[in-house]
N, C-alpha and C positions, 0 to 999 in steps of 0.2 A: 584501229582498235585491236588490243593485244587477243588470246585465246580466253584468255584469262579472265580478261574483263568482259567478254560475250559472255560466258557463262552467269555472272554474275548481274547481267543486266536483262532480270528478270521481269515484265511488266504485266499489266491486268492480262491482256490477250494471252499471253503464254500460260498465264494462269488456267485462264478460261479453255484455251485450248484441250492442257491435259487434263481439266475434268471432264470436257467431252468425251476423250478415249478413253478415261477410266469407266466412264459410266457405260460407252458405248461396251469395254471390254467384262465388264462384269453384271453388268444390268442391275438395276435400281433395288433390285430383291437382294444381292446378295452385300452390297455396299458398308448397309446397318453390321452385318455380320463381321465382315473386313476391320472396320473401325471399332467395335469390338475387341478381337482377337487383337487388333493393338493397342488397344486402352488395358488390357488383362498382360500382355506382354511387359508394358513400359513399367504396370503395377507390380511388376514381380522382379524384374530390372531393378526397380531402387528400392524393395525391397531386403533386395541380396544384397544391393551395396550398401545399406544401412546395416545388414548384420555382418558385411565384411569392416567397416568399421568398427561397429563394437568389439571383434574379436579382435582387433587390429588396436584397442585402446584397453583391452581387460590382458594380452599377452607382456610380463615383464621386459623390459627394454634391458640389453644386455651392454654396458657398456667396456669399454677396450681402453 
């Protein structure tokens, strides 16, 4: 099996493993808050790129 394909042969247990260390490394308290701050992240993420769109379809195309 290549490197390649280890990484990609992800299963339940691997799963299960890293949310044990997440939780072990953050504790149950602060989890909500984590997941959070990346729910407000992603929100703002495709927000920008919905206005880098529109600025990107409201700019005249210049042709040559």
């Amino acid at each position: 099996m290549s490197l390649y394909n280890m990484f990609l042969a992800i299963g339940p247990q691997q799963i299960v493993i890293v949310l044990v260390v997440v939780l072990l490394l953050f504790g149950g308290r602060k989890i909500p808050e984590l997941m959070r701050g990346l729910g407000s992240g992603i929100k703002e993420f495709k927000n920008a790129a919905k206005e880098d769109e529109e600025d990107d379809a409201a700019e005249p195309k210049i042709q040559k």
